[in-house]
C-alpha positions as CSV (number, residue, x, y, z in Angstrom):
1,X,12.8,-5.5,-11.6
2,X,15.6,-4.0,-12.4
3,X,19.1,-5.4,-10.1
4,X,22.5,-3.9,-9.6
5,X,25.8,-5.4,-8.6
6,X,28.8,-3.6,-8.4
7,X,32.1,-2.7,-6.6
8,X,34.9,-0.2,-6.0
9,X,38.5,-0.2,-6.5
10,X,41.0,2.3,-6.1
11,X,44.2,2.4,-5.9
12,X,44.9,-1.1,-7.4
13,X,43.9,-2.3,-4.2
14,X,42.2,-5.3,-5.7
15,X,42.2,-6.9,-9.3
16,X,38.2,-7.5,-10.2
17,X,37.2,-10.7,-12.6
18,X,34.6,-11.9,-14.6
19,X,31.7,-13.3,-12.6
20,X,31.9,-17.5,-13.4
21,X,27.9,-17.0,-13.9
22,X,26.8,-13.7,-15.9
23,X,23.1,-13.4,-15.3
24,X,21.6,-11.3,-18.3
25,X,19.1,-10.0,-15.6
26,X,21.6,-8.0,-13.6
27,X,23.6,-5.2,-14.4
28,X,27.5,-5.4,-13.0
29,X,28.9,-2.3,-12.3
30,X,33.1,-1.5,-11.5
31,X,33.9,1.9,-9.9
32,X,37.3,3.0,-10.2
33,X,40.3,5.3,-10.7
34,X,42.6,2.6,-12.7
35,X,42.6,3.1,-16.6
36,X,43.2,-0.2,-17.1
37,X,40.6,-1.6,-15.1
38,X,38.7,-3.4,-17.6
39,X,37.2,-6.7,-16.6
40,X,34.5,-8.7,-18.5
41,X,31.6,-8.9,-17.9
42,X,31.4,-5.6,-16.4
43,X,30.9,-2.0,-17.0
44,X,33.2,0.7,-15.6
45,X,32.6,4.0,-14.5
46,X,36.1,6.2,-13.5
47,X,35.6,8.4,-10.8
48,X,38.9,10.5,-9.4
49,X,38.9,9.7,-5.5
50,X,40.6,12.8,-4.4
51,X,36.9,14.4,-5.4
52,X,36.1,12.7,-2.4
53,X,39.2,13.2,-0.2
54,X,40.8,9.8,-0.4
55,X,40.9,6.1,-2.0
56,X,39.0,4.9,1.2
57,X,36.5,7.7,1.1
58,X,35.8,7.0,-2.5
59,X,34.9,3.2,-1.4
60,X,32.4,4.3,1.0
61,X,31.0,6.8,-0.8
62,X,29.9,3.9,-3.2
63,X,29.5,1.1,-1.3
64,X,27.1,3.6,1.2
65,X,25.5,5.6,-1.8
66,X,25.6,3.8,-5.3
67,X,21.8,4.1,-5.0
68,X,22.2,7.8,-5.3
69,X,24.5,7.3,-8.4
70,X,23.1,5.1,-10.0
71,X,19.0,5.7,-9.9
72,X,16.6,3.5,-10.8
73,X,17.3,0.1,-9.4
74,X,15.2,-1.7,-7.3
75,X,18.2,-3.5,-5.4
76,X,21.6,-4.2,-5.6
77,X,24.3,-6.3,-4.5
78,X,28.0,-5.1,-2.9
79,X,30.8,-6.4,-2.9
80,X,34.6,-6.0,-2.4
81,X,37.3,-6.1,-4.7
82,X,38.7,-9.4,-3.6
83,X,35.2,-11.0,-3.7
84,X,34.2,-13.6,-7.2
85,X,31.0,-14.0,-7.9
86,X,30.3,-17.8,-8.4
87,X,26.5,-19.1,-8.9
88,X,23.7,-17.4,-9.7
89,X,23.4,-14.2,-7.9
90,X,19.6,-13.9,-8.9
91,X,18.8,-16.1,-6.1
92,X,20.0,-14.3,-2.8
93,X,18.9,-11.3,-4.5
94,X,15.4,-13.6,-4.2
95,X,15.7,-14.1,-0.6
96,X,16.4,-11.2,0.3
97,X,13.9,-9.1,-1.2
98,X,11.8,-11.5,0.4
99,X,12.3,-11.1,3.6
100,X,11.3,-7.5,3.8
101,X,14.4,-5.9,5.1
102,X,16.4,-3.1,4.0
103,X,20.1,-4.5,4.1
104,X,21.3,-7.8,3.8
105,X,24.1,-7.9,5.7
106,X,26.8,-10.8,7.1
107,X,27.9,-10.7,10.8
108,X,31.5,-10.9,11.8
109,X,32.9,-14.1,12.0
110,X,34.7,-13.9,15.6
111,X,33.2,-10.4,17.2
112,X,30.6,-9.1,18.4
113,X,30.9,-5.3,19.2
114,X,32.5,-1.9,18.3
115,X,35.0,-2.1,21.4
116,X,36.4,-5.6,20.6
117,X,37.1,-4.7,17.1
118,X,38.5,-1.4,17.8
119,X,41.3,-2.9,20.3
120,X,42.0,-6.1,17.5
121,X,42.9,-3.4,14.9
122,X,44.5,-1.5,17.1
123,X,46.3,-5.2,17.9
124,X,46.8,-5.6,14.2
125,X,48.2,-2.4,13.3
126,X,44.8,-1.5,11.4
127,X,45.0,2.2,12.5
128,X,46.4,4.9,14.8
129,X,45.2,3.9,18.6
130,X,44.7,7.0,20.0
131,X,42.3,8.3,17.4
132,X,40.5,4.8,16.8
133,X,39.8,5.0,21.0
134,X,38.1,8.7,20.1
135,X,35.7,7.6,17.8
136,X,34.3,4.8,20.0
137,X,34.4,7.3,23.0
138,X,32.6,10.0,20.9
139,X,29.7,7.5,19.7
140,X,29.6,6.3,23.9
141,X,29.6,10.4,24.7
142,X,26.5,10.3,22.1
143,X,24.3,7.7,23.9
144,X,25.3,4.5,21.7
145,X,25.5,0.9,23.6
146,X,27.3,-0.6,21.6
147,X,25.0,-3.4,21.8
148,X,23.7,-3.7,17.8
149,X,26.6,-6.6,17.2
150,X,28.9,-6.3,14.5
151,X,28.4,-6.5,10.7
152,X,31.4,-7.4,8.3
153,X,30.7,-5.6,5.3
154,X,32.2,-7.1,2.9
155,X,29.0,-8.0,1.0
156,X,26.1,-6.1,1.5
157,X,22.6,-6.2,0.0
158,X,20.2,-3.4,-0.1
159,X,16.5,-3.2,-1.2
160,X,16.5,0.0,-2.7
161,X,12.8,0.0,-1.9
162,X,12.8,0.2,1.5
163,X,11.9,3.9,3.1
164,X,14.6,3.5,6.4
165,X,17.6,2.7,3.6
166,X,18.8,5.9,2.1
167,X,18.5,8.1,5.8
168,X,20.5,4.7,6.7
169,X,23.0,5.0,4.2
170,X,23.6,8.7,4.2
171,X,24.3,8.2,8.1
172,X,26.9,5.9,7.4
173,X,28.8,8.1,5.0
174,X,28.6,10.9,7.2
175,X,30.3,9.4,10.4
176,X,32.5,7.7,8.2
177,X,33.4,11.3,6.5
178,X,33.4,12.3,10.3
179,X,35.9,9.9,11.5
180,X,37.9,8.3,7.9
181,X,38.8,4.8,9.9
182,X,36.8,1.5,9.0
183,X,33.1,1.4,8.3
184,X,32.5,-1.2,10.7
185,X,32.8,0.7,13.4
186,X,30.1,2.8,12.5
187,X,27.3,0.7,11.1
188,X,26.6,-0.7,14.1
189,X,25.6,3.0,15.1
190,X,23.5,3.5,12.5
191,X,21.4,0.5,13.3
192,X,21.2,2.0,16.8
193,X,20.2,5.6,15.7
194,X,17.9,4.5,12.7
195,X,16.6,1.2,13.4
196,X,17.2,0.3,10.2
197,X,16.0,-3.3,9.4
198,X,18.6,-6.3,8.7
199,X,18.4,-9.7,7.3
200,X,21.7,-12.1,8.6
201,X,22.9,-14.5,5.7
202,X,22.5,-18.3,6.8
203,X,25.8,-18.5,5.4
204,X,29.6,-17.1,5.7
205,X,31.1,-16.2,2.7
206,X,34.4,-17.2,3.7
207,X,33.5,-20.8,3.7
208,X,32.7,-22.6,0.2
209,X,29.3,-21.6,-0.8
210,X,27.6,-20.9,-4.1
211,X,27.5,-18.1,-4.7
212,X,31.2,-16.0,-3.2
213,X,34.6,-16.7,-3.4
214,X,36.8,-14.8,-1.2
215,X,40.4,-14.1,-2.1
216,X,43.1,-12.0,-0.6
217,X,43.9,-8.3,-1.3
218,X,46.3,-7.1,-3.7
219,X,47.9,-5.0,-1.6
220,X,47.1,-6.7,1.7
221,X,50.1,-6.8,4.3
222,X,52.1,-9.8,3.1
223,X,50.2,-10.8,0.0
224,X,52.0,-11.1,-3.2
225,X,50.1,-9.5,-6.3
226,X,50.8,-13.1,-8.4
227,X,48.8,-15.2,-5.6
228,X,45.8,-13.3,-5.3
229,X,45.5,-13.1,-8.7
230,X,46.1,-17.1,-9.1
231,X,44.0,-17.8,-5.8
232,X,40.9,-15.3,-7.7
233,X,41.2,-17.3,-11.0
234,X,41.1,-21.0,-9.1
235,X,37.6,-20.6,-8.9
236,X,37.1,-21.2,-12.5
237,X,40.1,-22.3,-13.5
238,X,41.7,-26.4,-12.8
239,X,44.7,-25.0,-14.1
240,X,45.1,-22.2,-11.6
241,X,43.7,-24.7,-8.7
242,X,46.6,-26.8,-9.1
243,X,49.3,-23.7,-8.9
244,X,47.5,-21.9,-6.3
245,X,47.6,-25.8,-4.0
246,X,51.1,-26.3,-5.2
247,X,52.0,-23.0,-4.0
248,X,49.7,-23.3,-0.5
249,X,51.5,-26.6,-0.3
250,X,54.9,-25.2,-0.5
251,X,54.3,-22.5,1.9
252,X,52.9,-25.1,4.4
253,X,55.7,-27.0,4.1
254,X,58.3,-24.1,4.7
255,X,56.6,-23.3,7.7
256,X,56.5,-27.1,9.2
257,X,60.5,-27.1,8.4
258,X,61.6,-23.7,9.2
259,X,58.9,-22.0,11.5
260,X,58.6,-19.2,8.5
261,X,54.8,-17.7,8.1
262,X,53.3,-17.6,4.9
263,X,52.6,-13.9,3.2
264,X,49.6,-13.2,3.7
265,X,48.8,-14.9,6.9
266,X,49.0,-11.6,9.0
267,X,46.0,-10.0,6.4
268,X,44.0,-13.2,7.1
269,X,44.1,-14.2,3.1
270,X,47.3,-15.1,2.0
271,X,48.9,-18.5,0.7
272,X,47.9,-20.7,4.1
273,X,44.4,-19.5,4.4
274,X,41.5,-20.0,2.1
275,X,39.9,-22.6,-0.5
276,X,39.1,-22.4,-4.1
């Protein structure tokens, strides 16, 4: 059985590392437009996102369709930029496949539905209101509930196997190529119109688990480049878990003296959240 994981990075949006487990068994693939991209441990393949229209286009493209790119895997693994692989990735692989289903999938952490996370990005500043509103009006116009929850998709597993995955897939890329505003919004309508099937994770990957560490963005709002780096190589590293506490430590103390927030705190990732 041959097993796939891989990612996608544009823009220096996020700074990829070496998985703290390499499995032989699996393949680790980078997609990108930075020349000096090179982790270890991983193969790169440059792609120029303007082929595709934009940096975020590119991303979904991939994360929707490295099936198509890449024949001849049986399943493979996604994940974001500002995602380490810890354990042994071999084993959720395992579960998954077992269970039948097409995508392995994580639900979001505090919503449930297209309409509440259309109004907390447009709360955050995560897109232009007006034309975030449209696209939820349009899917309503088109007969969808909005009642498939929501998925965060962050990490996503699919069984390349599985006849309902590619039609799924392909949907998703279009009404993200329809739209160009967060693939979130529109999974959930792709369950609806293809009933593709979906495993949950037991799990959330934010929380300490064996397998995902979850670190903040490069370029996230109010995240220096320094601490996402440091806070990606504490997961391996003592050395780099003492800065990165040291550093949490400071920040937390700033804000108990002068009221100051943390960078990072408004992209949910930055100096006062997370653990390595």
């Amino acid at each position: 059985m041959k097993l796939l994981v891989y990612t996608a990075v544009f823009g220096g949006y996020d700074r990829v590392f070496p998985p703290v487990v390499r499995e032989a068994a699996l393949d680790y693939v980078v997609v990108t437009d930075d020349p000096d991209l090179k982790p270890a441990g991983w193969r790169v393949i440059r792609v120029d996102p303007a082929d595709y229209g934009s940096p975020k286009a590119a991303n979904l493209h991939y994360k929707a369709l490295m099936h198509r790119e890449l024949p001849g895997y049986d399943a493979s693994l996604y994940i974001d930029g500002n995602v380490r692989l810890l354990g042994r990735t071999s084993e959720l692989f395992e579960r998954f496949l077992a269970s039948g289903a097409a995508l392995g999938v994580f639900r979001h952490p505090t919503r449930d539905c297209v309409a509440d996370e259309v109004e907390a990005c447009i709360n955050g500043r995560k897109g232009d209101p007006a034309t975030l509103r449209a696209e939820l009006a349009a899917y309503r116009a088109e007969g969808f509930a909005d009642d498939q929850g929501l998925i965060e998709a962050t990490i996503m597993l699919k069984n390349h196997n599985a006849p309902d995955m590619d039609a799924a897939m392909g949907l998703w890329r279009d009404l993200f190529s329809r739209f160009r505003t967060r693939d979130q919004f529109s999974l959930p309508v792709v369950r609806a119109r293809t009933g593709v099937r979906c495993v949950y994770h037991d799990f959330n990957f934010r929380n300490p688990n064996p397998w995902f560490g979850h670190y903040p963005h490069r370029k996230g709002a109010g995240v220096r480049p320094l601490y996402a780096d440091i806070f990606a190589r504490a997961y391996d590293s003592g050395f780099h878990r003492l800065v990165l506490r040291a550093w949490q430590g400071w920040w937390s103390l700033r804000r108990r003296l002068k009221g100051f927030s943390a960078p990072g705190d408004a992209a949910g990732g930055g100096e006062a959240s997370g653990r390595a």
